[in-house]
Residue, then its C-alpha position, 0 to 999 in steps of 0.5 A: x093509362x098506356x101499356x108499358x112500351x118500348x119505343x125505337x127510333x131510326x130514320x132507316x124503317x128497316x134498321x127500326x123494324x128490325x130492332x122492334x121485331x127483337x125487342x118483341x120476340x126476345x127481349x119481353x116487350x109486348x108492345x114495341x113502337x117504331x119512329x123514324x124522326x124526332x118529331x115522330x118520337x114527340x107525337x108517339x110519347x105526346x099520346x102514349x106516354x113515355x116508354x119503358x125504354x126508348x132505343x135511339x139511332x145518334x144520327x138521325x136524318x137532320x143530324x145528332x140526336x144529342x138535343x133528343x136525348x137531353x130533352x127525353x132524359x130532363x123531361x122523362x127521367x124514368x126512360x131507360x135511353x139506349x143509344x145506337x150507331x154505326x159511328x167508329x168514333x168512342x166520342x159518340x158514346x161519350x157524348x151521349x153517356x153525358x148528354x143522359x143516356x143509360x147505354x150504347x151499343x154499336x150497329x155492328x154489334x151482335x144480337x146477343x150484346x144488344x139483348x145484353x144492353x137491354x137486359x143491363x138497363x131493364x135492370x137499372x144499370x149501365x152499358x157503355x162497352x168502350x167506356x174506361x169504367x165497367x157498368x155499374x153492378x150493385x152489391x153483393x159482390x161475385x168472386x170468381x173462386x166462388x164458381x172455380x175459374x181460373x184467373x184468365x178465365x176470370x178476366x175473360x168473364x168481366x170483358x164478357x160482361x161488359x159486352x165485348x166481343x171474342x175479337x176484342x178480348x182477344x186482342x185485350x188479352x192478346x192472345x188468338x180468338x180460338x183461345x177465348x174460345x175455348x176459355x168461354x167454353x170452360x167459364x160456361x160449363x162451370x156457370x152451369x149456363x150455355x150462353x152468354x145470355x144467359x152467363x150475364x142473366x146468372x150474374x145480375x145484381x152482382x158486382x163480379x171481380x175477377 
């Protein structure tokens, strides 16, 4: 029986190296395999077996990856399928969240937010960030009396959570980006954490409400 794997697929090798390094070096995979087609994908789950997760560019060199992903997630159901893209369009998202996928994360999405997608699905949960409903956090719920934060804190936290960036809960809240600042700082040091990682780590299996 094959090891566990994680299993990248992009038609650009640097992109696909890049995010198997870090999967490697940050995320607790052993053994990460990169693809750069979908025939590829085929011939490496054909002889290892299917992946633990399976990172997928939407757009491959022969057009959307959308056939990939339904095929994958039909035949290989327990493949945890985090789709990635540099598209704008919040239809790319929907269209894979439909299609089967377990999570999306933007191209131009920081480091961090990626491990955040990872970590969300390792865990048997969602990230889709741009989606109208948060990822699905399970039972017991997390109040945010509970660690004493304030509401606006509270609100910033469940943004955070569903990995969005200080510039886009900025303009959620409509205030400056030296304001989020300071407010992750302050939900930080209550949580008793230095990062966000490690804020997202604390609250796993809990369903946070502001």
């Amino acid at each position: 029986m094959s090891k566990p794997y994680a299993l990248v697929v992009d038609d650009h090798p640097l992109v696909a190296g890049g995010i198997a390094a870090f999967l490697g070096t940050h995320c607790g995979y052993q053994q990460v395999c990169v693809a750069t087609s979908r025939q590829e994908c085929d011939s490496l789950i054909e002889e290892k077996g299917p992946p633990q997760l399976l990172v997928l560019d939407f757009w491959l060199a022969d057009g959307t990856a959308l056939q990939l992903i339904k095929n994958l997630s039909q035949k290989n159901p327990n493949i945890r399928l985090l789709v990635i893209s540099g598209d704008e369009n919040n239809n790319v998202q929907h269209k894979a969240r439909e299609i089967g996928a377990h999570g999306f994360v933007h191209k131009h999405d920081s480091p961090q937010i990626f491990n955040q997608a990872v970590t969300a699905l390792q865990n048997g949960q969602l990230w889709f960030p741009d989606a109208s409903d948060p990822p699905s956090f399970s039972s017991p719920t997390a109040n945010h009396q509970e660690f004493g934060l304030t509401q606006r804190q509270a609100e910033v936290l469940a943004m955070m959570l569903r990995g969005f960036s200080n510039k886009r809960i900025a303009m959620k809240l409509t205030v400056s980006e030296p304001t989020i600042k300071e407010h992750i700082t302050g939900i930080l040091s209550k949580l008793g954490v230095s990062n966000r990682v490690e804020a997202i780590t604390l609250l796993q299996g809990r369903r946070f409400t502001p």
